[in-house]
C-alpha positions as CSV (number, residue, x, y, z in Angstrom):
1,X,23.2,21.1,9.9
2,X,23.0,18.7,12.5
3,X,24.8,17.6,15.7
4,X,27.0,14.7,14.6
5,X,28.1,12.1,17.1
6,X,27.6,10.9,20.4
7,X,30.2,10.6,23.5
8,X,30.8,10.6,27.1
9,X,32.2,11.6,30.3
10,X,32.0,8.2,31.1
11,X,29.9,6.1,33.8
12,X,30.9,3.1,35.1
13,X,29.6,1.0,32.7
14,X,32.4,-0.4,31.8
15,X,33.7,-1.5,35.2
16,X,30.7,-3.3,35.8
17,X,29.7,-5.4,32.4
18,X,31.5,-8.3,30.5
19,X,29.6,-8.6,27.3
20,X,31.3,-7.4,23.8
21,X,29.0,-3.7,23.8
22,X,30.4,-3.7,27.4
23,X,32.9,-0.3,27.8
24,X,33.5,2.4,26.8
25,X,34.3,3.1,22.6
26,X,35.8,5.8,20.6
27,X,34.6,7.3,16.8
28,X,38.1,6.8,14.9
29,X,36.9,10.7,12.1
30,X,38.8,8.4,9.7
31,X,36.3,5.9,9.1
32,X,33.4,8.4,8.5
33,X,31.1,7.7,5.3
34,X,28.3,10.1,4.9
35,X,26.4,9.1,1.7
36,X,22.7,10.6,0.6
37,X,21.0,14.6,0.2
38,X,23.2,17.1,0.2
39,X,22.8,20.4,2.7
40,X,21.5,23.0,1.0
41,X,21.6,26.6,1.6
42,X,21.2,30.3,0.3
43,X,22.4,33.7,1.0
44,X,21.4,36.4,-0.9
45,X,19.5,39.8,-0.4
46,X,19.8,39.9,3.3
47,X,18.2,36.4,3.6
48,X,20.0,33.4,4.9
49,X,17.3,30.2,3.9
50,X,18.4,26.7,5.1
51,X,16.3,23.7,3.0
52,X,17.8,20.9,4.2
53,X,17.0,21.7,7.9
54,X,14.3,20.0,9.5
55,X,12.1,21.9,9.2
56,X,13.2,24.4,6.6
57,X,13.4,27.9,7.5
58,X,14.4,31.4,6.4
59,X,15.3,34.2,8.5
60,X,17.3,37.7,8.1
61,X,21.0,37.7,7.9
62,X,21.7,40.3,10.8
63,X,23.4,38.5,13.4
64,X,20.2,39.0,15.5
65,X,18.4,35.9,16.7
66,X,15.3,35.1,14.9
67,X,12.5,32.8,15.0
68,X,13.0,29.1,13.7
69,X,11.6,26.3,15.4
70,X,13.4,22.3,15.7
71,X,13.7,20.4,19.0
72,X,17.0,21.7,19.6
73,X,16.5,25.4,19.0
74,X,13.8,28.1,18.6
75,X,16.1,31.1,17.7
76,X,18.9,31.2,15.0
77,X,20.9,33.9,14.2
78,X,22.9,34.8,11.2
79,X,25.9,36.9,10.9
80,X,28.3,37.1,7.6
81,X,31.4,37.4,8.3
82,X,32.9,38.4,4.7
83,X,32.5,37.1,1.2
84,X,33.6,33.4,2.0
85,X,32.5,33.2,5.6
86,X,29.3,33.1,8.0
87,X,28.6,32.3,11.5
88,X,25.1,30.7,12.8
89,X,23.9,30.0,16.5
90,X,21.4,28.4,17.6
91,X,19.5,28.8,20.6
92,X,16.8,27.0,23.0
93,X,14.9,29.2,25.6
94,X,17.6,31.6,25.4
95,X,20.4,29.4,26.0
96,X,22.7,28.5,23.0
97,X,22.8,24.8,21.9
98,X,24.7,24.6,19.1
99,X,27.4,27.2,17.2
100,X,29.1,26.3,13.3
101,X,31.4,28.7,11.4
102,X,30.6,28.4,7.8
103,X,33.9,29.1,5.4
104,X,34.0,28.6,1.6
105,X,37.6,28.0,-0.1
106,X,39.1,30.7,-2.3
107,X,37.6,28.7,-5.3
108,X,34.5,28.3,-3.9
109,X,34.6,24.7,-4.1
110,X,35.3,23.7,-0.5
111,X,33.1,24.6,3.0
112,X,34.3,23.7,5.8
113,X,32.0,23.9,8.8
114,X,33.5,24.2,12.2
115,X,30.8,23.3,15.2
116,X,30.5,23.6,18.7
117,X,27.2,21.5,20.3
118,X,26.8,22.5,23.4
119,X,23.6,20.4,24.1
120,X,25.6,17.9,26.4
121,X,27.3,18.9,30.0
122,X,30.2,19.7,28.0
123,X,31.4,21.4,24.1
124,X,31.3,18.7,21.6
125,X,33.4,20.3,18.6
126,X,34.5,19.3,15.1
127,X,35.0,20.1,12.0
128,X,33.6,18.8,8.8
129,X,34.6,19.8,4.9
130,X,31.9,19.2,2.2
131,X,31.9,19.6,-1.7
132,X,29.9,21.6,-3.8
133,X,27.6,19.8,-5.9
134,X,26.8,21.5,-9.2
135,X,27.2,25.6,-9.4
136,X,26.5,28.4,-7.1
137,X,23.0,30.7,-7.9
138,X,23.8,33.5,-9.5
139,X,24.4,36.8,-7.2
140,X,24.5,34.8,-4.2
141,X,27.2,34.6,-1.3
142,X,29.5,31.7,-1.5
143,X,28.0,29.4,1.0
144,X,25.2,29.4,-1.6
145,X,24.3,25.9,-2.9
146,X,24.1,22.1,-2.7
147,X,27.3,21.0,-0.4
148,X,28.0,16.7,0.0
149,X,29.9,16.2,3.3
150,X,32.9,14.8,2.2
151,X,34.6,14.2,5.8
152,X,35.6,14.8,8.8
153,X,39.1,16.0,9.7
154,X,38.8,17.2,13.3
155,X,36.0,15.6,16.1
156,X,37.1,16.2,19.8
157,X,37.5,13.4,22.6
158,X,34.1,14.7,24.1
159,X,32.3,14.3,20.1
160,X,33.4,11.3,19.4
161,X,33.4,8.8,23.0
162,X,30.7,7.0,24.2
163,X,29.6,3.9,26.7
164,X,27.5,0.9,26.2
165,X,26.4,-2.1,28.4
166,X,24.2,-4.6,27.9
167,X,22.0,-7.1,29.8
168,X,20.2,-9.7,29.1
169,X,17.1,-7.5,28.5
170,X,18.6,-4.7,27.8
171,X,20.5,-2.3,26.8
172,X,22.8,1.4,28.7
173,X,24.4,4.4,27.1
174,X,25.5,7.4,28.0
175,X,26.8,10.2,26.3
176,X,28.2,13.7,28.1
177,X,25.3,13.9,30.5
178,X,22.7,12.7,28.6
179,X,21.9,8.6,29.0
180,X,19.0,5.9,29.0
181,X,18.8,2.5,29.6
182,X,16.3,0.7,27.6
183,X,14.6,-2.8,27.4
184,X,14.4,-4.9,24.3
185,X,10.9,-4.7,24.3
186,X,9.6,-2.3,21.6
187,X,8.8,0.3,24.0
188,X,10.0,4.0,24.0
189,X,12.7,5.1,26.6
190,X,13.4,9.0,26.9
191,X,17.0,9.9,26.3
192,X,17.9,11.3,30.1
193,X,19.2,15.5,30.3
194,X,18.3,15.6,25.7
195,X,17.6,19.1,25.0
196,X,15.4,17.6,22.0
197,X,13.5,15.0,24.1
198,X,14.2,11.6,21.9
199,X,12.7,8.1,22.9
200,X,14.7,5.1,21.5
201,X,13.4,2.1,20.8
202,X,15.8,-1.2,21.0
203,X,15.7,-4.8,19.1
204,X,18.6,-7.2,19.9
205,X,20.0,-8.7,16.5
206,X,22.0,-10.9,18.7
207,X,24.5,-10.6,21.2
208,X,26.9,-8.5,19.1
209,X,24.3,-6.4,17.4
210,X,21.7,-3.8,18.3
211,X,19.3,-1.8,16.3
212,X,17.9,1.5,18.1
213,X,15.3,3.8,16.9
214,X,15.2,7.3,17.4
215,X,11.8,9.2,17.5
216,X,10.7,12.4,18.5
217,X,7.0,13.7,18.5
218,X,6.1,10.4,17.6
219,X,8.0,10.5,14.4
220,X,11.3,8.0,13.5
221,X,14.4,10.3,13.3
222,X,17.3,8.0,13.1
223,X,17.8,4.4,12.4
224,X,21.1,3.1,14.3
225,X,22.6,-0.4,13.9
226,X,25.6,-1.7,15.9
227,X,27.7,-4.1,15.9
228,X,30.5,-5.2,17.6
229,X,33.5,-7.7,15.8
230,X,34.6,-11.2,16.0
231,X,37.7,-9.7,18.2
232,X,35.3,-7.2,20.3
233,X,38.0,-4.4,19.0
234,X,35.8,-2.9,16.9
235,X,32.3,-1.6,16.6
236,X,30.6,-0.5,13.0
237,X,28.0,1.7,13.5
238,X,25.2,2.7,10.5
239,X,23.2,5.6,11.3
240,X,20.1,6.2,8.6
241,X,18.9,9.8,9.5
242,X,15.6,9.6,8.6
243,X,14.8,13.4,8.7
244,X,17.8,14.2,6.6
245,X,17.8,11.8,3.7
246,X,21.5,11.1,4.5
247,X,23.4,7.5,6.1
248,X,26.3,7.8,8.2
249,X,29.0,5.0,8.8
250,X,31.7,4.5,11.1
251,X,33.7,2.5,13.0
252,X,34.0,3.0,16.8
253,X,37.2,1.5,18.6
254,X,36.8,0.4,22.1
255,X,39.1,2.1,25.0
256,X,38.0,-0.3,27.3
């Protein structure tokens, strides 16, 4: 599991700038391609373990926070709901960061996770359905196994908006709080108000396209490229999660 998108509240970026990044630019959920690993997960004897997660980790299925450690949380917590359903939060330092509802369809074939990331100055939420890939283990509960995200149906205003500018040497986001504003220069730049302390690291293609690097403790995370259309309508994005074994596309639709 992972936080999905990035999006804004938004400064006045695009007031001020007249380049084609310049504004602000809106996820359209249709255009969402997630291709690579599948999440995989495991319920069974009072266990809940999580292998995909970065890092893995396996704690007791109680509903009572216990230890786990990632940049964005230290505690998790794990409460089944029924046969078909679970609940997971996620905490740093006591405070939650991030909430998903776990569901598995009536033929087990289907989970639909339903998020809440509370890592910015407001709830990002969505929703995304994934496949099973391959069968569940034996004596497991239902959210058992190897799930490929298939799409995502549902990603609020606050999940899916974001702002860009950029200058002749660099380069501006910001996101629901959180923000940095970075030269093309190969050095790192901390993401301003991030929970999980990432640097980013720019390179200017040209003047329509941007790659940025994500690290954290000195390791990549996230390889983003960006680039905006002939028509400066459009933006496709390619995100290569690094950690996660897993590329994202979409298309981004400026607001403006």
């Amino acid at each position: 599991m992972k936080a999905f998108f990035a999006a804004a509240a938004l400064m006045p970026f695009a007031a001020i700038g007249a380049g084609p990044f310049d504004g602000t630019w809106k996820t359209d959920p249709a255009t969402v391609q997630i291709t690579g690993k599948p999440e995989v997960y495991e319920l069974k004897d009072g266990m809940f373990k999580c292998s995909s997660c970065v890092p893995p980790y396996s704690v007791k299925a109680d509903g009572i926070d216990q230890p786990a450690h990632n940049p964005y949380y230290d505690t998790v917590a794990v409460r089944v709901v029924d046969d078909h359903t679970v609940e997971i939060a996620h905490k740093l330092q006591s405070k939650p960061t991030f909430d998903v509802s776990m569901k598995v369809s009536a033929d087990g074939a289907t989970l639909t996770e339903s998020f809440r990331d509370v890592t910015g100055a407001q709830a990002a939420t969505g929703t995304q359905v994934a496949k099973r890939v391959g069968t569940a283990p034996a004596g497991a509960h239902a959210v058992s196994g190897h799930w490929k995200i298939d799409k995502m149906p549902e990603l609020s205003d606050v999940a899916t908006t974001v702002s860009y500018k950029m200058t002749a040497d660099g380069f501006q986001m910001s996101w629901n709080g959180q923000s940095y504003d970075a030269k093309f220069d190969g050095k790192k730049y901390l993401i301003t108000n991030d929970p999980g302390k990432t640097w980013v690291s720019l390179k200017r293609i040209s003047g329509s396209k941007v790659e940025e690097t994500d690290m954290r403790d000195g390791k990549v995370t996230d390889v983003y490229v960006l680039t905006v259309a002939d028509d400066g309508k459009t933006m496709s994005v390619v995100d290569q999660d690094k950690q996660h074994g897993t590329t994202m596309r979409y298309t981004m639709i400026k607001q403006r």
